[in-house]
matplotlib code that plots the C-alpha trace (Angstrom):
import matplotlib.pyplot as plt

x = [-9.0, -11.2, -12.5, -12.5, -8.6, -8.2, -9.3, -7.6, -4.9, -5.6, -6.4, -2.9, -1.7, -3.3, -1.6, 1.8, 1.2, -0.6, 2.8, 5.1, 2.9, 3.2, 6.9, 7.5, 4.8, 5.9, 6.4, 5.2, 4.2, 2.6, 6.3, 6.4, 3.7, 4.5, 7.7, 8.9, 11.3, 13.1, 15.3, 13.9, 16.6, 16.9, 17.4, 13.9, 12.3, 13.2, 12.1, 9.1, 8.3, 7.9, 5.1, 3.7, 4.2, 3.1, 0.0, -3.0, -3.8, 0.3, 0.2, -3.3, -3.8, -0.2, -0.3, -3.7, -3.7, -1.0, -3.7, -4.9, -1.4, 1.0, 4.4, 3.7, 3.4, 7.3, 6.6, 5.2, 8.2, 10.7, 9.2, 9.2, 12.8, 13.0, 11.1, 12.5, 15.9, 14.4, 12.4, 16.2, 18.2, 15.9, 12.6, 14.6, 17.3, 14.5, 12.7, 15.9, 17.1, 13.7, 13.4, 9.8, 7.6, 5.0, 6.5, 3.2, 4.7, 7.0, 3.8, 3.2, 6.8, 7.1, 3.8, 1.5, -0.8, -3.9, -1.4, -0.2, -3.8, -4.8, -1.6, -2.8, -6.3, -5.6, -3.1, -6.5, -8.8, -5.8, -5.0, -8.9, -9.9, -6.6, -5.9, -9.8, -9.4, -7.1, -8.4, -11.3, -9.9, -8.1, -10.8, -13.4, -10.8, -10.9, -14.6, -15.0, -12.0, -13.3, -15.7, -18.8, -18.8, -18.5, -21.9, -19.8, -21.3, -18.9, -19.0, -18.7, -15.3, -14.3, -15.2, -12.9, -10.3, -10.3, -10.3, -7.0, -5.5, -6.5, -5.3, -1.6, -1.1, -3.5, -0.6, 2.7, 2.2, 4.9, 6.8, 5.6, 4.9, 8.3, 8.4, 4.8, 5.4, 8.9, 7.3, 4.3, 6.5, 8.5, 5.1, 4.1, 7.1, 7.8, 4.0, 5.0, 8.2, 6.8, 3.9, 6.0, 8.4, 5.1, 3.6, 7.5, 7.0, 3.8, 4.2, 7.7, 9.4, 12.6, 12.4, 13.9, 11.2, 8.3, 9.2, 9.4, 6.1, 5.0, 6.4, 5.0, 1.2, 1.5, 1.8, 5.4, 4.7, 6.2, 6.1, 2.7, 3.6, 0.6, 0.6, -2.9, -3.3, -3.5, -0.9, 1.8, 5.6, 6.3, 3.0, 3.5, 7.1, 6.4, 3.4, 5.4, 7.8, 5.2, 3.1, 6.7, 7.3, 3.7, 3.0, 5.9, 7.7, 4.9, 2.7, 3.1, 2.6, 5.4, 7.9, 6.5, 8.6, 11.5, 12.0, 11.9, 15.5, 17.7, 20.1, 19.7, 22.5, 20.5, 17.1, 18.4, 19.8, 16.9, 15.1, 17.6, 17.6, 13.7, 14.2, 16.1, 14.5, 10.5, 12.3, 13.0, 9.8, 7.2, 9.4, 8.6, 4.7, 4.7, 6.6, 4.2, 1.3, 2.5, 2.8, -0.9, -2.0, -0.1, -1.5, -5.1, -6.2, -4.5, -6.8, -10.6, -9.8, -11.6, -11.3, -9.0, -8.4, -7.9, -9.4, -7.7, -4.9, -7.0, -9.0, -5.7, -4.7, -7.7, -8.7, -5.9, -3.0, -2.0, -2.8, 0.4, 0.3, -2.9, -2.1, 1.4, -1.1, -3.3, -0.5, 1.1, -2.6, -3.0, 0.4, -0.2, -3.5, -1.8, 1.1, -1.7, -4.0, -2.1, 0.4, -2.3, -4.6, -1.5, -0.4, -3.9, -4.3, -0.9, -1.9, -4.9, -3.2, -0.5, -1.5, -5.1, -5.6, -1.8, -1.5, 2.1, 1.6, -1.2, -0.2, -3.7, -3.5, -1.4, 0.6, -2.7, -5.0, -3.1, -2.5, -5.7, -7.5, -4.2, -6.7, -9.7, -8.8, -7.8, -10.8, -12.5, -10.5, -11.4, -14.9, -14.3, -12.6, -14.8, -17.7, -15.9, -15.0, -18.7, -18.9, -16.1, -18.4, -20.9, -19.4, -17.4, -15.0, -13.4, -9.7, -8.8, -5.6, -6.9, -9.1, -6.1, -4.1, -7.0, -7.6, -4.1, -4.3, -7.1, -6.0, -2.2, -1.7, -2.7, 0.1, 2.3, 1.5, 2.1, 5.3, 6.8, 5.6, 7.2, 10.7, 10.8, 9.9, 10.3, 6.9, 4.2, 0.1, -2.5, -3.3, -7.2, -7.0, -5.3, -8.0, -9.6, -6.9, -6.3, -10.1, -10.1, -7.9, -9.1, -12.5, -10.7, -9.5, -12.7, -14.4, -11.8, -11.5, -14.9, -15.8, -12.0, -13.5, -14.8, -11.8, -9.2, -10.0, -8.8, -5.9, -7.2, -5.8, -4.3, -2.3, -0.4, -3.9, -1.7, 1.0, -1.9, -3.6, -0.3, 0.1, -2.9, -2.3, 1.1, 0.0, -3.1, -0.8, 1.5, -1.7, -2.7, 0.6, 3.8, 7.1, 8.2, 9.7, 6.5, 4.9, 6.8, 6.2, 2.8, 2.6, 4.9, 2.9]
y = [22.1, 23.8, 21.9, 25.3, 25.6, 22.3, 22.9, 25.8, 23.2, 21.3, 23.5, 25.3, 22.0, 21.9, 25.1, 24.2, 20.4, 23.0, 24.6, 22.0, 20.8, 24.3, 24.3, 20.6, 20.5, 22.9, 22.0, 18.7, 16.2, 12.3, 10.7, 13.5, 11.5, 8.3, 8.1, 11.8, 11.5, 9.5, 12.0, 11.0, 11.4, 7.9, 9.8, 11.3, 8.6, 5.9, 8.6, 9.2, 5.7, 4.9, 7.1, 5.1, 1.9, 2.7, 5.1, 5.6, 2.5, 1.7, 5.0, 4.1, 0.2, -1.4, 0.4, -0.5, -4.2, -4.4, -4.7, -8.4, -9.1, -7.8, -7.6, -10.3, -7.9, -8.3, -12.0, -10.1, -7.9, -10.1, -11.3, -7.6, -7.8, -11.0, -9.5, -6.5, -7.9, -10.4, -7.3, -5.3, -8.2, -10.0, -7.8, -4.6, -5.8, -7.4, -4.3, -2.3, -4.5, -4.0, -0.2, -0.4, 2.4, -0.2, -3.6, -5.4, -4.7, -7.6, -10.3, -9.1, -9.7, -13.0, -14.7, -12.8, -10.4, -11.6, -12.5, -8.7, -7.7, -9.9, -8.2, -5.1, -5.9, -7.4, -4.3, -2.0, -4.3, -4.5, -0.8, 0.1, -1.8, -1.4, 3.0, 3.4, 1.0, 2.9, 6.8, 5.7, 4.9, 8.6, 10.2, 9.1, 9.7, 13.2, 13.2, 12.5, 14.4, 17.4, 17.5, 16.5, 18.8, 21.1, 19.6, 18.6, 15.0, 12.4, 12.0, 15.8, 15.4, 12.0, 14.3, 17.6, 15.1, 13.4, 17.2, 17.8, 15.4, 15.6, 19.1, 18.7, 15.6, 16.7, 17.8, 16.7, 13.0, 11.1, 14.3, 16.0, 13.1, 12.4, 15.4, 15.6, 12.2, 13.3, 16.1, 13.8, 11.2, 13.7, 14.7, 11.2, 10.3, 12.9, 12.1, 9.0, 10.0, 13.1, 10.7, 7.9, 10.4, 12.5, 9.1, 7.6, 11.3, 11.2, 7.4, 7.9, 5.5, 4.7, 2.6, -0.2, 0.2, 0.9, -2.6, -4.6, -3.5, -4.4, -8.1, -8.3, -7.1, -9.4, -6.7, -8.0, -11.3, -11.9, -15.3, -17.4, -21.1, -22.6, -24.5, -24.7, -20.7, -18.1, -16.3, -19.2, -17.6, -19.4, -18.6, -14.7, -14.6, -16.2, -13.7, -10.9, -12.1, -12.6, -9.5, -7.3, -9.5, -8.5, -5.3, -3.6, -5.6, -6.3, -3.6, -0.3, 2.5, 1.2, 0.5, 3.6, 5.6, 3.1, 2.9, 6.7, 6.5, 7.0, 3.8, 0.5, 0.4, 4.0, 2.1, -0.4, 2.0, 3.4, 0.2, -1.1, 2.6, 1.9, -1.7, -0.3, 2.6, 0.7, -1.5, 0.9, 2.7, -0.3, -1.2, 2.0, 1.6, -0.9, 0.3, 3.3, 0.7, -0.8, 2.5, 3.8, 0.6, 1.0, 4.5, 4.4, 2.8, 5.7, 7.9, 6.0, 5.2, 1.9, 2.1, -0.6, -1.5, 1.8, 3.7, 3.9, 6.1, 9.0, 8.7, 9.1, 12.1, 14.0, 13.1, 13.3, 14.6, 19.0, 20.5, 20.6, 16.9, 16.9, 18.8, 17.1, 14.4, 15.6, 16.5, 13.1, 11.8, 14.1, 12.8, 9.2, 9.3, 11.3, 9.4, 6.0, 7.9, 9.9, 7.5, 4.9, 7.5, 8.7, 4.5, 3.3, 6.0, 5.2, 1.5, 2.3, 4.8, 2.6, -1.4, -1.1, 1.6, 1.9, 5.3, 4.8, 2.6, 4.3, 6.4, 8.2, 10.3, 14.0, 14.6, 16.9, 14.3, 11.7, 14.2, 15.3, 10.8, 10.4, 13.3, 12.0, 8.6, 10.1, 12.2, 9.0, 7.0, 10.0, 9.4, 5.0, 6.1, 8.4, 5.3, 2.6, 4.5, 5.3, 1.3, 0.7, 3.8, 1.4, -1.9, 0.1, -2.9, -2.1, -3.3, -2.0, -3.7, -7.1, -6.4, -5.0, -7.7, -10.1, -8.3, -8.3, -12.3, -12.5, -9.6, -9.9, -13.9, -13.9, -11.2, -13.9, -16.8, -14.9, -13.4, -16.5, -18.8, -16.4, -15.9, -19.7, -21.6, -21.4, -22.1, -20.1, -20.4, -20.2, -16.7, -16.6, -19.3, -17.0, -14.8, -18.3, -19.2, -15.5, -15.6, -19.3, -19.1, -16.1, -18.2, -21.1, -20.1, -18.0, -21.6, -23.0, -20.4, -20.3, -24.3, -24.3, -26.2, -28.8, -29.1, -28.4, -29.4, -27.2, -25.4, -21.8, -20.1, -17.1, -14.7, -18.2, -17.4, -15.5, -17.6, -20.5, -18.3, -17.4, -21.1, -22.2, -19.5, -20.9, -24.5, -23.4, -21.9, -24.7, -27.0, -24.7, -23.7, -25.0, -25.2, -22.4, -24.6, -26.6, -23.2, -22.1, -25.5, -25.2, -22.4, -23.5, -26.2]
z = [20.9, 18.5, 15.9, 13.7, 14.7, 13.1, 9.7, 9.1, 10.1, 7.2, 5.0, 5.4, 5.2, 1.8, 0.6, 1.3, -0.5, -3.7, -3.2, -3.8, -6.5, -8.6, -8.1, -9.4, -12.3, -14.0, -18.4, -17.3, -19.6, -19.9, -19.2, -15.9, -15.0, -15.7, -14.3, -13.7, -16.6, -15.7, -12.7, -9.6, -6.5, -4.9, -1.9, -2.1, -3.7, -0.8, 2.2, 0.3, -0.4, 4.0, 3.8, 0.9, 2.3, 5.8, 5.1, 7.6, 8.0, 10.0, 11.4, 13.6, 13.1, 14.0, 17.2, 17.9, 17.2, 19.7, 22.5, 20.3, 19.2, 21.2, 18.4, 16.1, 13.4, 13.6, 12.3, 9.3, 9.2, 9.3, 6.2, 4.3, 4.9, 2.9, 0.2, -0.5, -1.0, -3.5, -5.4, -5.0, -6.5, -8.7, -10.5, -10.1, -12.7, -15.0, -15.1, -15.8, -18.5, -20.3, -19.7, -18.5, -18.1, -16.9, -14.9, -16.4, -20.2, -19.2, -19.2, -22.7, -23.3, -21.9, -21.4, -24.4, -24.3, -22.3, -19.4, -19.5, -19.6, -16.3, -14.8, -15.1, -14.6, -11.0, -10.1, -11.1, -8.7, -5.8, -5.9, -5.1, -3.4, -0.8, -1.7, -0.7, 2.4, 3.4, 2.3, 4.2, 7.7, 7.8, 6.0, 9.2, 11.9, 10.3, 10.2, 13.9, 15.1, 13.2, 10.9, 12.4, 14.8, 11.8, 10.0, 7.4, 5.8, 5.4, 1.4, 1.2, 3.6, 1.0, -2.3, -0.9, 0.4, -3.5, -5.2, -2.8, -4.4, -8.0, -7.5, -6.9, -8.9, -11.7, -13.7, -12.3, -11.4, -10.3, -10.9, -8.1, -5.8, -5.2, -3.5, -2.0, -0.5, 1.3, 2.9, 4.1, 5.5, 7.2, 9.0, 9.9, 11.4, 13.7, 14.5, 15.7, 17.4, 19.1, 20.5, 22.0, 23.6, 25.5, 26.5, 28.1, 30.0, 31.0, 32.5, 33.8, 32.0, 30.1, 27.1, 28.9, 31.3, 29.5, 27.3, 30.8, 31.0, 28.1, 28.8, 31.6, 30.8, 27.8, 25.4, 23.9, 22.7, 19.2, 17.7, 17.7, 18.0, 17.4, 13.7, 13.4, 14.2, 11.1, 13.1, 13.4, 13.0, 9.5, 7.9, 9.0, 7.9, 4.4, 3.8, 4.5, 2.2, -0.6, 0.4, -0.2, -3.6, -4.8, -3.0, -4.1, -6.5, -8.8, -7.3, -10.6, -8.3, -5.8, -9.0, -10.7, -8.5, -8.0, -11.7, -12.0, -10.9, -13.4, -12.8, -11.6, -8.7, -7.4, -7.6, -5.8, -3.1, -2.7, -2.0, 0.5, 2.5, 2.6, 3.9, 7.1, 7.3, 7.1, 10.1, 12.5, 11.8, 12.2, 15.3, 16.9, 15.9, 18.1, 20.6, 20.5, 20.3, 23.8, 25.4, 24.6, 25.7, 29.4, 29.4, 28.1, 31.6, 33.7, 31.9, 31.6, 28.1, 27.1, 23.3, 21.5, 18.1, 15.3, 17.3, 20.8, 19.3, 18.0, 21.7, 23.3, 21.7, 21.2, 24.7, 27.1, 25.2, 25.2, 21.9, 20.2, 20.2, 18.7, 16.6, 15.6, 15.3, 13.0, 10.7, 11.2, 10.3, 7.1, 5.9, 6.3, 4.1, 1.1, 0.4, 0.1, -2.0, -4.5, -5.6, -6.2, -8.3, -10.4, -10.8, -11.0, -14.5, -15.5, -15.5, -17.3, -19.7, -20.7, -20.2, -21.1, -23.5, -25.1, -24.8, -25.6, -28.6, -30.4, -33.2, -33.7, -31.1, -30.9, -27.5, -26.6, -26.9, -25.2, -22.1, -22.3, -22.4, -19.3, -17.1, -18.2, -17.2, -13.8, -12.7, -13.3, -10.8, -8.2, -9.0, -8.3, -5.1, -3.8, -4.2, -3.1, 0.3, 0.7, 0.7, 3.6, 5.2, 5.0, 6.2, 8.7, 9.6, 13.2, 12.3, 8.2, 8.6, 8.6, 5.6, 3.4, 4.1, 3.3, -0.2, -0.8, -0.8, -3.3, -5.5, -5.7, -6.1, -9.9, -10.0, -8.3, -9.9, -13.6, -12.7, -11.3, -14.1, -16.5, -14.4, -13.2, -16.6, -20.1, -21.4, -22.9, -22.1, -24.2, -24.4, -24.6, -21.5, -19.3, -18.3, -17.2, -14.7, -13.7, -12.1, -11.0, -8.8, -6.6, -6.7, -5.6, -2.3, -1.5, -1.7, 0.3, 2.9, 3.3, 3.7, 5.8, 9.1, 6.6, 5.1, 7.1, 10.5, 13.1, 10.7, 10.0, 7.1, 7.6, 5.4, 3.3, 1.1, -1.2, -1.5, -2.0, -4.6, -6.8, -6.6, -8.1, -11.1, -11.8, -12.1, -14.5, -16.2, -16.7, -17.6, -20.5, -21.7, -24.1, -24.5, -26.8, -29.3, -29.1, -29.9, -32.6, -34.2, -34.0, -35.7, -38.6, -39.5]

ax = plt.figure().add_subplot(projection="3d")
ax.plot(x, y, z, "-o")
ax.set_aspect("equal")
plt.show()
């Protein structure tokens, strides 16, 4: 199909999301932004939040690491399950009860303000670092599926990419993402289902068949029984668990939208619908991720990995699924990048430069430091995805869940210590601890066959790392009636 035919694809594409954007933005204002005052439709917020949570990197890497993995992803999943229910039933009411417009305002509550500061600080780092992973693996399937036969550079493809986005979320925010992010899930998942049915056609199989298949060309497998592998069952189940509990529980751009909800019991709806919902879908990635694999040999395709879906398609497939495909792409890499720009300058905004606390500035002049703040984070995403450009890593799923570990166990380790005990740490110490830890299990990782033998550390990092913060944090910290004491005297 015509590169040229493509573009003006995504460029109406574009036009509709601008669309949307106008509609939903209008009389905006810093708490549309924030947490889109407050309205939000469970209903929307939960179908919205699959394309969040799966972005890009599900919609090409979970099918492609089936060829390495077969389904243990599911081990992972299983895990998700367990965490959402434990971010429904445990943070959601917290964060309720304390009417947050950031979930981080509850470490300055509880633990004092340096630990509310590292809270934030880490969500900054993890949000990057894992929104640009991601923006950068759709971004280059773009750039090879299209643009380079264009001429069009690869930073010129990240910058107009970035200034799509800043357009329809410029204004509106969490507002208008809500309803950016239902349209762009919609998209990715007919993507997905509209692929899996053509390739059952085109190999003549029913779904009973096809997954004998599977079995039987070691495609299926799910659980990894090996103790000393980093994909043993019980180390995968617990990540996924703690990967849920941090990546959306204690993640702001997640709960931004989840505490946009006007009540507590529809928040929690809406996370429960996106449990079952996130089940079936991941389910049927891999299902879709055994079928390409039976089919990419009946063709001569020999790519594996992220990229033996786009060589599929593009290569073998009629060009209405390519070009579902390419709007199934384009809606898995806004969801990921939007929602992590608009929480990455509410974070900013409201943890780091209390925007909401500061009396010295007019409404004006708070909207106008909120935009400021976010054209800068366009700016730190379109450098940092010239970097994964540059280290070009062939399987982004890997690395996000890797960052995850180091960047969202200091978030675990606070919010446990501060839910689990009744002491208080030293404030200027926490900053310390926060930044150990991280270092810690980078040493550890690193010198593992030293240490460890022939056990390989897998994804338990995080749950090692939030560890570590919570028992610095008991070292440097008091009882709060030892506290108060000490200040009394």
């Amino acid at each position: 199909m015509s590169p040229l035919l493509l573009f003006c694809i995504l460029i109406g594409y574009f036009a509709l999301l601008l669309a949307v954007a106008w509609a939903t933005s209008r009389g905006a204002n810093n708490d549309s932004f924030f947490i889109g005052n407050k309205s939000s439709n469970w209903v929307l917020v939960a179908f919205g939040m699959v394309g969040t949570t799966l972005s890009g990197v599900t919609f090409v890497s979970v099918p492609g690491a089936v060829g390495a993995d077969g389904f243990g992803y599911a081990q992972i999943l299983i895990g998700y399950v367990i965490g959402y229910l434990v971010v429904t039933w445990l943070l959601l009411p917290l964060y309720y009860r304390l009417q947050l417009t950031s979930i981080y305002h509850y470490l300055d509550v509880r633990l004092g303000r340096r630990a509310y500061q590292s809270g934030a600080g880490f969500f900054i780092i993890s949000r990057l670092l894992g929104a640009t992973a991601r923006l950068y693996l759709v971004v280059n399937i773009l750039q090879v599926v299209i643009l380079d036969s264009l001429g069009v550079p690869f930073w010129l493809s990240t910058l107009v990419v970035l200034g799509m986005i800043l357009l329809y979320t410029y204004q509106g925010g969490v507002k208008t993402i809500v309803w950016t992010d239902t349209l762009q899930t919609t998209g990715m998942l007919f993507g997905l289902f509209a692929c899996a049915w053509f390739l059952l056609g085109e190999l003549n199989l029913s779904v009973p068949d096809s997954l004998e298949q599977m079995r039987s060309s070691g495609l299926a497998s799910v659980f990894t029984t090996d103790l000393n592998s980093p994909n043993f069952w019980l180390k995968q189940i617990v990540a996924g668990a703690l990967i849920t509990i941090t990546m959306t529980g204690m993640d702001q751009e997640m709960m931004q939208k989840t505490i946009s909800v006007k009540t507590l019991a529809d928040s929690q709806k809406n996370l429960l619908a996106l449990t079952a919902v996130l089940v079936v879908v991941l389910l049927s990635f891999l299902f879709l991720g055994g079928l390409l694999y039976l089919y990419a040999p009946t063709v001569g395709v020999t790519a594996t990995g992220d990229k033996i879906f786009p060589a599929v398609v593009m290569g073998h497939l009629p060009p209405a699924l390519q070009i579902i495909f390419l709007i199934a792409l384009i809606s898995a890499l806004f969801p990921s990048a939007d929602g992590a720009i608009t929480a990455l300058t509410s974070s900013t905004c409201i943890d780091l430069l209390g925007i909401k606390r500061r009396t010295d500035l007019t409404q004006a002049q708070a909207e106008g430091l909120r935009r400021r703040v976010h054209l800068g984070y366009a700016f730190l995403f379109l450098l940092l995805v010239m970097g994964f450009k540059a280290a070009d890593n062939p399987s982004m799923i890997g690395v996000i869940l890797k960052l995850a570990a180091y960047t969202y166990g200091p978030l675990l380790g606070l919010f446990a210590f501060g839910m689990f005990t009744a002491r208080v740490p030293r404030n200027r110490l926490v900053p310390l601890v926060t930044i150990g830890a991280p270092v810690l299990c980078a040493i550890l990782e690193y010198n593992q066959a030293y240490l460890l033998g022939s056990y390989r550390l897998g994804l338990e990092l995080l749950m090692i790392n939030g560890m570590l913060v919570f028992a610095g944090l008991y070292a440097i910290s008091l009882r709060h009636q030892d506290r108060h004491a000490m200040q009394s005297a």
